[in-house]
N, C-alpha and C positions, 0 to 999 in steps of 0.2 A: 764551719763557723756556727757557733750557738747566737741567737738574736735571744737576749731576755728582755722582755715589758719591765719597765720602769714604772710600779705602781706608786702614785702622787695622792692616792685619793687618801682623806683620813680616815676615814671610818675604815677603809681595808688596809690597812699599814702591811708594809713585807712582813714585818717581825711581830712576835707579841710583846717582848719588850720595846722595842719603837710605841706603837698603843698604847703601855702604859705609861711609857715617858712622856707622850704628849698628854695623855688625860690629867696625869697628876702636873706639869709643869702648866698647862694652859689656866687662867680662870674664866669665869663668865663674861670680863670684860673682852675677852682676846688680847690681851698683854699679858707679858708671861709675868709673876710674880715668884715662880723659883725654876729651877733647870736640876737636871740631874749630869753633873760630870760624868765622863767616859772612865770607867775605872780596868785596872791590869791587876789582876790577883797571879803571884806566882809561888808556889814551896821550892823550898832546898833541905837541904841536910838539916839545916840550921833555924831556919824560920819562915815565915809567910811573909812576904812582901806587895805589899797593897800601894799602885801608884794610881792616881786620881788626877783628870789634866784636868785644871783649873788657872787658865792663864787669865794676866794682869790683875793678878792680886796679895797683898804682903801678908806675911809670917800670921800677921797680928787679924789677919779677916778668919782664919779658923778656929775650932774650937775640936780636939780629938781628947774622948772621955769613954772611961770603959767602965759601965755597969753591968753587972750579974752575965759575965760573961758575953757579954755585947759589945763592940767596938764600934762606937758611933764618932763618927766623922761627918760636920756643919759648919757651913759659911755661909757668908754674902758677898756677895760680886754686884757695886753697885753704879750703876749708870748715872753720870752724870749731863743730862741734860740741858744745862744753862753752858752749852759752850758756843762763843761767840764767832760766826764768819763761816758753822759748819750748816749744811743743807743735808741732812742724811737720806738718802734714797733709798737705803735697804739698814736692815744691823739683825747679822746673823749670826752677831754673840748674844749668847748667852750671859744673864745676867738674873738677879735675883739673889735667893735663901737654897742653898741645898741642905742637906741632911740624907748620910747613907750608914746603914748598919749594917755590920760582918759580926754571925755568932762566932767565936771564935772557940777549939777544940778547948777541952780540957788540960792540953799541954802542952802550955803555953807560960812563959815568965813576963807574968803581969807587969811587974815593977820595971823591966827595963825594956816596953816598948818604946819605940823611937820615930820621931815625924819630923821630915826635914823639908822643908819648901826650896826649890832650885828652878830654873827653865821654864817656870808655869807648870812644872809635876811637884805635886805632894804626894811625898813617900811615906809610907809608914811600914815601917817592920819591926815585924812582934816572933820575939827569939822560941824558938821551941824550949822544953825543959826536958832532957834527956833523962835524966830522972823518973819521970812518967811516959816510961813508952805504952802505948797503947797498941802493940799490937804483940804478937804471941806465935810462936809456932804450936801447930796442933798435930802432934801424933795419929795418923790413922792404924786403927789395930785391925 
C-alpha cells in the first residue's frame, strides 16, 4: 500500500493549476470574488465538446461569445446572504464572476456552436467543419 501526504499548505499546492486557481480566485480581502469552474474538454468525429460544472445557476447567469477565434465563456454565481434562520459554519461553493477562454482550431463552424445548461453542466459544442481538414498525408520518398 502506497501512503501519499496530503499537502494543505498554499503556498506549495499539489498542482500548478490548483496555484493558479487559488491566486487568481482569492483577493486581498480573503473572500473569494470569482472561482474557476472545473471544465471537461472532449473531440469526436464531429466536434469539440466543452462541459463546465457550474451548479445552482440559470441559462440567463451566462454569457458564451466567440472573438477572433477565442471561445470565451463568463458568469456569475451569486450568494446570497440575507437568508433568514441560516448559521453557516463552513460554504465550500463556489461563488462569484468566472470567465474561461478556449482558442479554438481553425476548423471549426462558427455559426452553429451550441450551449445548453442541464444538471449544473454547461455544455458547449462547437461542430468541426469538414471542409477544412487540417491534416494531410505526407509521402516519404
Amino acid at each position: 500500500m502506497k501512503i501519499a501526504r496530503r499537502n494543505t499548505d498554499w503556498l506549495l499546492p499539489n498542482t500548478v493549476d490548483s496555484f493558479f486557481d487559488r491566486y487568481y480566485a482569492d483577493t486581498n480581502s480573503g473572500t473569494r470574488s470569482a472561482f474557476v469552474p472545473k471544465t471537461d474538454i472532449a473531440e469526436t468525429e464531429v466536434a469539440f465538446e466543452i462541459q463546465l460544472a457550474v451548479p445552482g445557476m440559470r441559462k440567463e447567469d451566462f454569457k458564451v461569445d466567440l472573438k477572433d477565434g477565442m471561445l470565451i465563456v463568463s458568469g456569475e454565481r451569486k450568494f446570497d446572504k440575507e437568508e433568514t434562520g441560516k448559521n453557516f459554519h463552513t460554504i465550500q461553493t463556489e461563488y462569484g464572476n468566472f470567465s474561461k477562454s478556449f482558442q479554438l482550431p481553425k476548423d471549426v463552424l462558427a455559426k452553429k456552436i451550441e450551449a445548453t445548461y442541464e444538471s449544473g453542466i454547461l455544455n458547449v459544442v462547437v461542430p468541426k467543419d469538414k471542409s477544412k481538414k487540417l491534416t494531410s498525408e505526407i509521402l516519404v520518398k
